[in-house]
C-alpha positions as CSV (number, residue, x, y, z in Angstrom):
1,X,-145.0,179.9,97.4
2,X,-147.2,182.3,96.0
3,X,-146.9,183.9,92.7
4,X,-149.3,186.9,92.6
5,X,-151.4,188.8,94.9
6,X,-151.1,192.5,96.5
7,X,-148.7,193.6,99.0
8,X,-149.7,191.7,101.9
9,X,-149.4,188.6,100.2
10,X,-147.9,185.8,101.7
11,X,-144.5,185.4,99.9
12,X,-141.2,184.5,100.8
13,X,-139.4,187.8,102.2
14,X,-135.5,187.2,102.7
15,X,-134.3,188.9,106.3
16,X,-132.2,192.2,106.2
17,X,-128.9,190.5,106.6
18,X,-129.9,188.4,103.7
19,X,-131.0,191.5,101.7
20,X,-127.7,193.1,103.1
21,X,-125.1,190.7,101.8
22,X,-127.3,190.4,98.2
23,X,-126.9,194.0,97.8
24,X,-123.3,194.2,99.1
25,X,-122.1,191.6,96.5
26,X,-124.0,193.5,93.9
27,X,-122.1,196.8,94.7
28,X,-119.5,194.9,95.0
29,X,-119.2,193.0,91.2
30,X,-121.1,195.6,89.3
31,X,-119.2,198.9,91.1
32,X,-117.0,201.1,88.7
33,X,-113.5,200.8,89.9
34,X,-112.5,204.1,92.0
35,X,-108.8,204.5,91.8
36,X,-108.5,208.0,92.4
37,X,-109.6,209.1,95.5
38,X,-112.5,210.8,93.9
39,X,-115.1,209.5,96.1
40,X,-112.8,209.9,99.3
41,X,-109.9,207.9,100.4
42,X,-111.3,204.5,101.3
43,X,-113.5,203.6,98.0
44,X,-112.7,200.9,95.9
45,X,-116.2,201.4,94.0
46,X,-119.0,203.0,92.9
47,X,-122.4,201.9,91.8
48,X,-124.6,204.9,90.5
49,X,-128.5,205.1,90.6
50,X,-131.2,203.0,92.9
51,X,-132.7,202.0,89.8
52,X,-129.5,200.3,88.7
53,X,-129.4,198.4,92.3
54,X,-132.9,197.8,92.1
55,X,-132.5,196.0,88.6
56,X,-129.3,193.9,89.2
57,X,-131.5,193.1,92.9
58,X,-134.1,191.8,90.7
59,X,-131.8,189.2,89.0
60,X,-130.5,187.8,92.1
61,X,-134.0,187.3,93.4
62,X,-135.6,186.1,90.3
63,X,-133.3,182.9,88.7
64,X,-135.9,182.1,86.0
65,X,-135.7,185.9,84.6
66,X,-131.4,185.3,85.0
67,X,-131.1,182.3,82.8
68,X,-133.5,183.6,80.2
69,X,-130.9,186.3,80.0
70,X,-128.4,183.9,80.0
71,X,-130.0,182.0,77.3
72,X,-130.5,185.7,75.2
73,X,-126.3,185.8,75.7
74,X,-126.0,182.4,74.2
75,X,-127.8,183.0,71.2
76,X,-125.7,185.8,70.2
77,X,-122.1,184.3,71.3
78,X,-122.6,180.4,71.3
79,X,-120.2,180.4,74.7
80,X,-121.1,177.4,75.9
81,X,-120.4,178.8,79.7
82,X,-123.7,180.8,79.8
83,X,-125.8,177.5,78.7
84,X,-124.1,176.1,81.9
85,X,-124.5,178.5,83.8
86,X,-128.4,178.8,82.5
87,X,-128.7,174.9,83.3
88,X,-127.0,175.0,86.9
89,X,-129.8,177.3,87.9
90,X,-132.3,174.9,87.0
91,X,-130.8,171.9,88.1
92,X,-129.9,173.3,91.6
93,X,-134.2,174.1,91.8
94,X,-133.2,177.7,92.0
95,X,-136.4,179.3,90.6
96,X,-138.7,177.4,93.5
97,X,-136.0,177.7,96.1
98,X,-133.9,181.4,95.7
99,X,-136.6,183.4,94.6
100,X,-137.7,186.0,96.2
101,X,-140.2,188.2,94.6
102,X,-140.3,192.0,94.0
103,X,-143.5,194.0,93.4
104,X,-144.1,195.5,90.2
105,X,-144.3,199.4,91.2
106,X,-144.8,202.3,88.4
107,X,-140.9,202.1,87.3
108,X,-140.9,198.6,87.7
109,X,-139.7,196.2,90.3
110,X,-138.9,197.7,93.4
111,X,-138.1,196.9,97.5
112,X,-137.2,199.5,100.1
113,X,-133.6,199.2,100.6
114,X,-133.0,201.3,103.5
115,X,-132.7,198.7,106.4
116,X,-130.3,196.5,104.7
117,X,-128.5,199.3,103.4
118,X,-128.1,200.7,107.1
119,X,-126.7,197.7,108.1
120,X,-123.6,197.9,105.3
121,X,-123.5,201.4,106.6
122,X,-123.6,201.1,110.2
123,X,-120.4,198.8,109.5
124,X,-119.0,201.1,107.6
125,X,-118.9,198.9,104.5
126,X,-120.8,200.9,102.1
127,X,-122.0,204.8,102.2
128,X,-124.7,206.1,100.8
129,X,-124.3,209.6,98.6
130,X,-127.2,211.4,96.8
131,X,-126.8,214.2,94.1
132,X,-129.6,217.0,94.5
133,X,-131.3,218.3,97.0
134,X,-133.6,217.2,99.7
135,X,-136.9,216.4,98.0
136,X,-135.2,216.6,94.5
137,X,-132.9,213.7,95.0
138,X,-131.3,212.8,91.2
139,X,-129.2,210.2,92.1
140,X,-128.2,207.5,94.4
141,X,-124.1,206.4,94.7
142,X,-123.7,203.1,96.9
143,X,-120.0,203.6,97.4
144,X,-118.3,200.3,98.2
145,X,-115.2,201.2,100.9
146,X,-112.2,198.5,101.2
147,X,-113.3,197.2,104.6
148,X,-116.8,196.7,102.3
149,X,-114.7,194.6,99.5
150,X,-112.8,192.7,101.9
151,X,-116.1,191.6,104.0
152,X,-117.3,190.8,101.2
153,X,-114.2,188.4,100.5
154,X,-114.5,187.1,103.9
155,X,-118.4,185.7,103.5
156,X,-117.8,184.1,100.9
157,X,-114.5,182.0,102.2
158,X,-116.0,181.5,105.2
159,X,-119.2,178.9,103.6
160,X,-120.4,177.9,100.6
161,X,-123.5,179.5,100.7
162,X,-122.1,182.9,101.3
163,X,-120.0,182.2,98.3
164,X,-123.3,181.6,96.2
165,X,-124.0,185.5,96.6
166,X,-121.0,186.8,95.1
167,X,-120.8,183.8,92.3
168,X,-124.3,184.6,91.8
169,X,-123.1,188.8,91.6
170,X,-120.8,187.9,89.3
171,X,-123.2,186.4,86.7
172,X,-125.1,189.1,87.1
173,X,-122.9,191.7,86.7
174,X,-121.8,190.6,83.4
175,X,-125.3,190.4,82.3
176,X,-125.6,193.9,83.2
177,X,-122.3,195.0,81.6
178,X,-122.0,198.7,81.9
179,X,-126.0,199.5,81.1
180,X,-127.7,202.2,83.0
181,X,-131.0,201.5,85.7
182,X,-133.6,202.7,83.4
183,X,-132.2,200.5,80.4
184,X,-132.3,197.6,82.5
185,X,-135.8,198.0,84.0
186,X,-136.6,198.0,80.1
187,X,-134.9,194.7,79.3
188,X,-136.7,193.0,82.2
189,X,-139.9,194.8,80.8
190,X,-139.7,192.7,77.6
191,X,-140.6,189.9,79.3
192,X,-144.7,189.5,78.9
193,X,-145.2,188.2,82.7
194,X,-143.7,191.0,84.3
195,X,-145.2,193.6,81.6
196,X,-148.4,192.5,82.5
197,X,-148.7,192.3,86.0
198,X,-150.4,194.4,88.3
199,X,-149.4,197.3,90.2
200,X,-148.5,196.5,93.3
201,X,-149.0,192.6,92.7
202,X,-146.0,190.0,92.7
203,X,-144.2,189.9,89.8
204,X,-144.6,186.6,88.1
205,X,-142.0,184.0,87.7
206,X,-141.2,183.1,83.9
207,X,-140.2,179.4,85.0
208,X,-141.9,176.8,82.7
209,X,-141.2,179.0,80.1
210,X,-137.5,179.0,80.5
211,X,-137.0,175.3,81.6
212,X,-138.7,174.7,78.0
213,X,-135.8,176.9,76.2
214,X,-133.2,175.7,78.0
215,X,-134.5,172.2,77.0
216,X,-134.3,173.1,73.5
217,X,-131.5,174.4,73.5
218,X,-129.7,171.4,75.3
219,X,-131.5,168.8,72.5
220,X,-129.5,170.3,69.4
């Protein structure tokens, strides 16, 4: 797989339903509970701004980056879950065989998300609302409906690999907590490899580098 090189560069690309079911278990497990019909009567959740989306994205596609954060978590709380977790994504070969890079764009890592987007919407299991105007778009809400949440449910009872999306979510949404798109960009900015690559080049992977903490960590 490559690791750098422009647009056209021959990496591994996952398929719009692929795309689709990452980003609909990321709404999903990272969405603000919607209780009060604010958003209309059939949304269970809301996840604000594409920057947010894009971030949490990049930590389902990138499992090197996810257990250095992991690893950062550990450090501060000693719960010896997050070293597990941190050590499952190596030993399962994650980083060579569930990544799937991003570019590195002027705000940071970034995919169109329109076509796997339309297909959540086209099954009515997400909609799409932007505050602003046409042109002057401020903000993105992906709001996750209860046919959305219960699809979700569904995928990942029907195989194990479908389950891997929202486990995988999950992690990532704690990571996240409650910290805004721009804040998160930053975090994954304070890694040297992504920092320094090129516009519009693959974003490096941060794997040898990682494996080598974990390690460390595992020897004490």
């Amino acid at each position: 797989m490559a690791t750098n090189g422009g647009i056209g560069a021959d990496v591994a690309k996952a398929s719009d339903r692929q795309s689709a079911v990452r980003l609909l278990a990321c709404i999903d497990a990272a969405g603000t509970p919607v209780e009060d019909g604010t958003w209309g009567p059939d949304v269970v959740a809301v996840l604000h701004a594409q920057s947010r989306l894009q971030a949490l994205d990049f930590w389902m596609r990138y499992p090197d980056y996810l257990a250095n954060e992991l690893l950062n978590e550990y450090e501060q709380d000693q719960d010896e879950d997050l070293l597990d977790q941190a050590r499952r994504i190596f030993d399962d070969r994650e980083p060579d065989l569930r990544r799937f890079p991003m570019i590195r764009y002027h705000f940071g890592a970034f995919e169109p998300l329109d076509d796997a987007l339309a297909i959540l919407r086209a099954s009515d299991l997400v909609i799409v609302r932007r505050s602003g105007v046409p042109g002057q778009i401020r903000e993105h809400n992906y709001l996750l409906t209860s046919k959305g949440r219960s699809s979700m449910n569904e995928l990942a009872a029907a195989a194990p690999e479908l389950a891997w999306y929202r486990e995988r979510a999950n992690i990532v949404a704690r990571v996240a907590g409650t910290t805004g798109g721009k804040a998160l960009k930053d975090r994954q900015y304070l890694q040297r490899e992504y920092k320094q690559t090129e516009l519009n080049r693959v974003i490096e992977p941060i794997t040898e580098r990682v494996r080598a903490r974990l390690e460390a960590f595992l020897e004490k």
